[in-house]
Every structure is written in C-alpha cells, then in structure tokens.
TORPA-4810 file (N, C-alpha, C, O; in nm, 3 decimals):
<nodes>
NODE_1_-4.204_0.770_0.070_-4.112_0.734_-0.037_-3.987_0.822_-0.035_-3.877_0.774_-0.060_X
NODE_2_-4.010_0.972_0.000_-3.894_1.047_0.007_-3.802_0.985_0.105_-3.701_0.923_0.070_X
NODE_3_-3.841_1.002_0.234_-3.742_0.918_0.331_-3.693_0.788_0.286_-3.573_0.788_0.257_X
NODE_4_-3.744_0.698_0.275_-3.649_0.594_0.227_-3.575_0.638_0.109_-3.462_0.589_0.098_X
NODE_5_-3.617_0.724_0.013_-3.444_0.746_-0.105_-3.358_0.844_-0.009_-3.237_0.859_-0.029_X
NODE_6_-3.404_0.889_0.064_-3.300_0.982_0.120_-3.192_0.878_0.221_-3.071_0.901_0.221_X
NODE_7_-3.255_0.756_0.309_-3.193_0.670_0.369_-3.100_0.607_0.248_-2.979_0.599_0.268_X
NODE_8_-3.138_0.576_0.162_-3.092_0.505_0.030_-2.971_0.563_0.018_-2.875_0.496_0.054_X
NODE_9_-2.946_0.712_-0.039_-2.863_0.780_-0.082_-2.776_0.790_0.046_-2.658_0.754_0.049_X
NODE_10_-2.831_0.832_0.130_-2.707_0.847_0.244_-2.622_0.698_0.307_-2.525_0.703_0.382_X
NODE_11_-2.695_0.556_0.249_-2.590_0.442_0.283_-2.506_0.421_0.159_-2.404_0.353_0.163_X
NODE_12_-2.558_0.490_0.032_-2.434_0.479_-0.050_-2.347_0.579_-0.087_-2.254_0.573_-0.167_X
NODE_13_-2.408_0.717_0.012_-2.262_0.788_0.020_-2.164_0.727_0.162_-2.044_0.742_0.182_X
NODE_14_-2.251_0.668_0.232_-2.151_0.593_0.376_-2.040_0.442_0.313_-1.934_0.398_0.357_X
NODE_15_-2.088_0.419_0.245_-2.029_0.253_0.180_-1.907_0.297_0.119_-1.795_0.254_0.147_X
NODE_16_-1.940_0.401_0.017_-1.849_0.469_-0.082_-1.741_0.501_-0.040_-1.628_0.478_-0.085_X
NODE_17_-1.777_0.563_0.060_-1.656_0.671_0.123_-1.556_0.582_0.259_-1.485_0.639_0.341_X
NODE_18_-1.576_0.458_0.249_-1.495_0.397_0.327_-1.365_0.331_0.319_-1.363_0.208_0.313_X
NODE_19_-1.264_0.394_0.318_-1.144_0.344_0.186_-1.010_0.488_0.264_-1.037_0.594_0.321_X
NODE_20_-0.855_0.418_0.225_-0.793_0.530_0.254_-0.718_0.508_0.169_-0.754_0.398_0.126_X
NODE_21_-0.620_0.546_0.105_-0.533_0.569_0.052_-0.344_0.601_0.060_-0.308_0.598_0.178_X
NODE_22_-0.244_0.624_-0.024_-0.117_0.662_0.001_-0.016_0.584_-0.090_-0.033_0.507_-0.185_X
NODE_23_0.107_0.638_-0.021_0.215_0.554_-0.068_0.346_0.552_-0.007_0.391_0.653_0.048_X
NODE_24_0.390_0.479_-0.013_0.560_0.451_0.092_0.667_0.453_-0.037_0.672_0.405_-0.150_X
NODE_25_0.729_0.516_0.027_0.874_0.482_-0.126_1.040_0.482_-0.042_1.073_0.568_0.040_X
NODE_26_1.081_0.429_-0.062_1.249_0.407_0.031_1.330_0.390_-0.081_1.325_0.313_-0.177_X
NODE_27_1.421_0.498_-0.040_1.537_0.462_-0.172_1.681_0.520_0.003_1.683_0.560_0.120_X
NODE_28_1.771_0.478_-0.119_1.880_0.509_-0.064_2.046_0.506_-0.162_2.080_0.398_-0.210_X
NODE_29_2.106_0.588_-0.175_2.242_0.512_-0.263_2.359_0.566_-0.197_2.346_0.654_-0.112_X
NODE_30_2.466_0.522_-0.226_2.451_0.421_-0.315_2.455_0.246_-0.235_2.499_0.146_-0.291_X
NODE_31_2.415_0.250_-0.141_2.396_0.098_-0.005_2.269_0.068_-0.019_2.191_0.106_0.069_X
NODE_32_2.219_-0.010_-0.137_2.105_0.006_-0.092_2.028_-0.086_0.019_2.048_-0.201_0.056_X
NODE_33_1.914_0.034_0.063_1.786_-0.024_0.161_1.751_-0.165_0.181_1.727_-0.203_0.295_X
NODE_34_1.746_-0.245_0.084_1.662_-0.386_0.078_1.703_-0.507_0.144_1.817_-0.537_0.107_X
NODE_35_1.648_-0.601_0.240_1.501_-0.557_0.230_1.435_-0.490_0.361_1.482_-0.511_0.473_X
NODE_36_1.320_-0.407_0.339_1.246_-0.293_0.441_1.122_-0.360_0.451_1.051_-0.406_0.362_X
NODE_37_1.108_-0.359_0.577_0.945_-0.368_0.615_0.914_-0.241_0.645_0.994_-0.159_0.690_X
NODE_38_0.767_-0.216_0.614_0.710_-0.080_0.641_0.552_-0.133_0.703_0.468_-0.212_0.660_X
NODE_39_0.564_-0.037_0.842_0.443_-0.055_0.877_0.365_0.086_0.843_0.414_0.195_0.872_X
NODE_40_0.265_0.075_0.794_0.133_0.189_0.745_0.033_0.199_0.808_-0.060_0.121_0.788_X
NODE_41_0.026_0.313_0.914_-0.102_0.299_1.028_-0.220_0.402_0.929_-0.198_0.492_0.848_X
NODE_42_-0.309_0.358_0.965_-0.465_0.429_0.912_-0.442_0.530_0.958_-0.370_0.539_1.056_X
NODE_43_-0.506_0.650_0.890_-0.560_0.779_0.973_-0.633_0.749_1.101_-0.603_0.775_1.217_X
NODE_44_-0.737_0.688_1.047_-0.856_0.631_1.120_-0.875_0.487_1.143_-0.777_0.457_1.074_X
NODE_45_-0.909_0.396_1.175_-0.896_0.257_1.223_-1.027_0.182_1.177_-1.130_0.194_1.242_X
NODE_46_-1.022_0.117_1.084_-1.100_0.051_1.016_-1.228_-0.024_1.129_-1.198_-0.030_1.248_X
NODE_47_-1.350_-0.073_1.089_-1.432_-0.105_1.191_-1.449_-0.267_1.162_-1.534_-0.342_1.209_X
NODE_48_-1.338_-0.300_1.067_-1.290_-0.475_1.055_-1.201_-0.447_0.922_-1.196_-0.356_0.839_X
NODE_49_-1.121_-0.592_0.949_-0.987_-0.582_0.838_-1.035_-0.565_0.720_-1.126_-0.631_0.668_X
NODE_50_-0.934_-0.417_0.643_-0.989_-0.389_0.518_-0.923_-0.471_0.434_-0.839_-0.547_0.483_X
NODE_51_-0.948_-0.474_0.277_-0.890_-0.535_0.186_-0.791_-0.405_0.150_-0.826_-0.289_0.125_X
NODE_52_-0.647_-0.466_0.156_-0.555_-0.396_0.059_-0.450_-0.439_-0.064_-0.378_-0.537_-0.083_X
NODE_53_-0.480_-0.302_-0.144_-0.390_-0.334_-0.252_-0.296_-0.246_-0.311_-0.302_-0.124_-0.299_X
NODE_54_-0.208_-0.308_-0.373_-0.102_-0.228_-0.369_-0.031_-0.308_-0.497_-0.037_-0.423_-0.541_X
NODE_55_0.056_-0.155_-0.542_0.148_-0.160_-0.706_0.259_-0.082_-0.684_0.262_0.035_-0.648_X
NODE_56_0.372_-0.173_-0.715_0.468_-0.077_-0.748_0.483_0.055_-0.821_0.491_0.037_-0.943_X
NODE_57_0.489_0.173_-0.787_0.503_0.294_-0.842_0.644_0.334_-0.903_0.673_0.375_-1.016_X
NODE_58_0.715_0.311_-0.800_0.869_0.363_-0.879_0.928_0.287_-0.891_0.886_0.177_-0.855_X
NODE_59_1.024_0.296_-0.933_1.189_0.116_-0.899_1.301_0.235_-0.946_1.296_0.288_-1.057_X
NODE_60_1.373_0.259_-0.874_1.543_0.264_-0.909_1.652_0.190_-0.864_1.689_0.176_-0.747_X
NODE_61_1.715_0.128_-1.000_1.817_0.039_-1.003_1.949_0.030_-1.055_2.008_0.132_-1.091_X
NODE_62_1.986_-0.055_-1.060_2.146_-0.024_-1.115_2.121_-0.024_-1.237_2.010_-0.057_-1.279_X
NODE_63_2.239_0.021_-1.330_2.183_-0.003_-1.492_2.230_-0.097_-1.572_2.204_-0.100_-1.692_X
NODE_64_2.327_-0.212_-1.489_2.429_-0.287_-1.555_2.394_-0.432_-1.472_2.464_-0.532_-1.484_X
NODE_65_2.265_-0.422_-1.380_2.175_-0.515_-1.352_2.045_-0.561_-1.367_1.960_-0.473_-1.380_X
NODE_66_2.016_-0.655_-1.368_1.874_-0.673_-1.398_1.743_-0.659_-1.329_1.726_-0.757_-1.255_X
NODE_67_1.639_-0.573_-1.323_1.613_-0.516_-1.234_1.462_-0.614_-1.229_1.379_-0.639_-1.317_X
NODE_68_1.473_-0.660_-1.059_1.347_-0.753_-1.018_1.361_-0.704_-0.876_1.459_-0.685_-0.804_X
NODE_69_1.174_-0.681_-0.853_1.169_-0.623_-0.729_1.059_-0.720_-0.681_0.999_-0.791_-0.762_X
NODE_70_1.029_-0.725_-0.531_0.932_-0.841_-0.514_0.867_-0.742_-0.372_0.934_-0.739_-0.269_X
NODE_71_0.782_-0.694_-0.379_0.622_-0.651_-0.269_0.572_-0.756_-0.230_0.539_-0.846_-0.308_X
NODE_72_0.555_-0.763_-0.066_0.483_-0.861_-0.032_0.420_-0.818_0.062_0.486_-0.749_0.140_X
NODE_73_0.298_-0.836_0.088_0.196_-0.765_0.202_0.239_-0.881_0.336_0.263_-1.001_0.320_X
NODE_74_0.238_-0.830_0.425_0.282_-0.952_0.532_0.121_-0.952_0.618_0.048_-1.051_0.603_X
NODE_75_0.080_-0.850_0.694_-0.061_-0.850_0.727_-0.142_-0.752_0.734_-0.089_-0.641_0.725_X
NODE_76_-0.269_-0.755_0.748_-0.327_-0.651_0.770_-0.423_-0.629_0.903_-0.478_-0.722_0.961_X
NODE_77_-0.435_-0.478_0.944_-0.543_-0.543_1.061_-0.587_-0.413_1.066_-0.514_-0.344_0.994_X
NODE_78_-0.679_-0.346_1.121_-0.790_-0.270_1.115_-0.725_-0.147_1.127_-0.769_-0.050_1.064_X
NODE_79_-0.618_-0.138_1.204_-0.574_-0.009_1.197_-0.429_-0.026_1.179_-0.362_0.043_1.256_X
NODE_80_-0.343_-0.122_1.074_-0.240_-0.026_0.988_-0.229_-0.200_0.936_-0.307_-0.289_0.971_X
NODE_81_-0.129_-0.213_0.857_-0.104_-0.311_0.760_0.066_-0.303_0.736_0.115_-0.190_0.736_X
NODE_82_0.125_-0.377_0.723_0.260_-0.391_0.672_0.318_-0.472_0.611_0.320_-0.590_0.646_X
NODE_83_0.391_-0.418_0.484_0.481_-0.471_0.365_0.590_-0.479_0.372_0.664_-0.413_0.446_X
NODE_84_0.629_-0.596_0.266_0.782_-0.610_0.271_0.830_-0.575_0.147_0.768_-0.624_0.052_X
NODE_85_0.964_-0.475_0.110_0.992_-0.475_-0.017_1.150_-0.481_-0.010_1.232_-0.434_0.068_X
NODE_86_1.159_-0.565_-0.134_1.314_-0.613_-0.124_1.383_-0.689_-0.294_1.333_-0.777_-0.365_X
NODE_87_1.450_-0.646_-0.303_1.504_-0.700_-0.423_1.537_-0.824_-0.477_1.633_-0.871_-0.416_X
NODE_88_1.497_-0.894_-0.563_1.506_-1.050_-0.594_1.591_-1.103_-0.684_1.573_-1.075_-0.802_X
NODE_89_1.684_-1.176_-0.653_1.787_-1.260_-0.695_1.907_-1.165_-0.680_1.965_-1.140_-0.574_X
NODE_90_1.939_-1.112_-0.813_2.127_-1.045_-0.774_2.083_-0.887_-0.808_2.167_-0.799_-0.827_X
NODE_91_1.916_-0.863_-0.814_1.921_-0.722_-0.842_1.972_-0.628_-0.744_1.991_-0.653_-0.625_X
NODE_92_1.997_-0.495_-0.818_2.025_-0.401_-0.724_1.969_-0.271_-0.728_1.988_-0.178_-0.806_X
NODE_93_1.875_-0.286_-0.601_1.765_-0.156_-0.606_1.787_-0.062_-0.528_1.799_-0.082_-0.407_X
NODE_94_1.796_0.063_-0.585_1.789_0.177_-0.487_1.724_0.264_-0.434_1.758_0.343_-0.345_X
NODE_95_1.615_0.251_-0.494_1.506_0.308_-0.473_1.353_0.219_-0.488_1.339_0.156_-0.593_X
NODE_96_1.243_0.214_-0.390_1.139_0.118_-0.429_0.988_0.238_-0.378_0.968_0.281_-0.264_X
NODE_97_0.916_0.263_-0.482_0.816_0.332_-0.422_0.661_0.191_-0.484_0.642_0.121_-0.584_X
NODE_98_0.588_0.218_-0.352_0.459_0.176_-0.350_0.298_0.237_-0.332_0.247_0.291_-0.234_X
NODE_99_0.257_0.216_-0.430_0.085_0.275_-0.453_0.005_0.187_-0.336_0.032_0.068_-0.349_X
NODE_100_-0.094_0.215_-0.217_-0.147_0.129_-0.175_-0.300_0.218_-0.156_-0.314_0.341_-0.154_X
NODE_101_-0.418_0.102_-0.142_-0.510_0.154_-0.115_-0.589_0.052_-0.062_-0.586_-0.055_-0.122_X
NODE_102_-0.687_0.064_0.075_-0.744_0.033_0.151_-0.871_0.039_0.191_-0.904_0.143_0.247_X
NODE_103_-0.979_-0.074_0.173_-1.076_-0.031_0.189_-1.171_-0.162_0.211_-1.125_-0.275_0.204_X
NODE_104_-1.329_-0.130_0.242_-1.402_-0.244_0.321_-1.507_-0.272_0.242_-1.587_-0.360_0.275_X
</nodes>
C-alpha cells in the first residue's frame, strides 16, 4: 500500500509541475510598434502541443485616443508559440505588454 501512494504522489507532483510561464511587452514612442509578432520559445520543449493562455498586462496609449488593443495567438507547437499584437481601428498604442502561460 505504501508503494502505490508513493507512485500516487510522485504522478501528481509530475502532472502539476508541467507548465511554463512569462511575458512579452513592446512599447516604443513616440512611432509606435504595431503591429508585432512575437515568437516565445520554451525553456524546455513540451512532449506535445501545450494549451496557452494569455492577458493583456499593460497598454500604453495616446490620451486624446481611444484605446483598443487586439492579442491574437497565431500558433502553437511544442517548443515555442507566437502572437500577434497590434492596435485596432484608429487607436494609438505605444506600449503593449502580455501575461502568458503554458501548459499540458
């Protein structure tokens, strides 16, 4: 009985711990950047395509515009993933930071 909780415990510290983390942010002024693709390579290389997700963290914009930003994941694959971020309609962004996190 001991061995199997000990097998137990050690596949749900292996499951747990499979996941990476970060964040990309591009600014620039006063020209701004948009739009940027960013490619994000793994530390380590996933052992099949992870699920990722991702939130805007920062936005800097003009102040006398209306500020709309649009993230779009383009693909992912086992060892890196890449987004598109770019400003939507007549906004004007100068800065765009992104939260992402990765995992199986």
């Amino acid at each position: 009985m001991d061995v199997f909780h000990m097998d137990l415990k050690f596949l749900v510290v292996l499951f747990t711990c499979i996941g990476e983390s970060g964040e990309v942010t591009v600014s620039s002024y006063p020209k701004p950047p948009f739009p940027k693709r960013e490619i994000i390579k793994f530390k380590q290389p996933f052992m099949d395509r992870p699920a990722v997700m991702y939130g805007i963290k920062m936005i800097d914009s003009a102040y006398n515009k209306n500020t709309r930003a649009d993230v779009k994941l383009l693909w992912v694959r086992p060892e890196a993933f890449s987004i598109l971020m770019k400003s939507a309609y007549d906004s004007h962004l100068y800065g765009l930071g992104v939260s992402w996190m990765a995992c199986l």
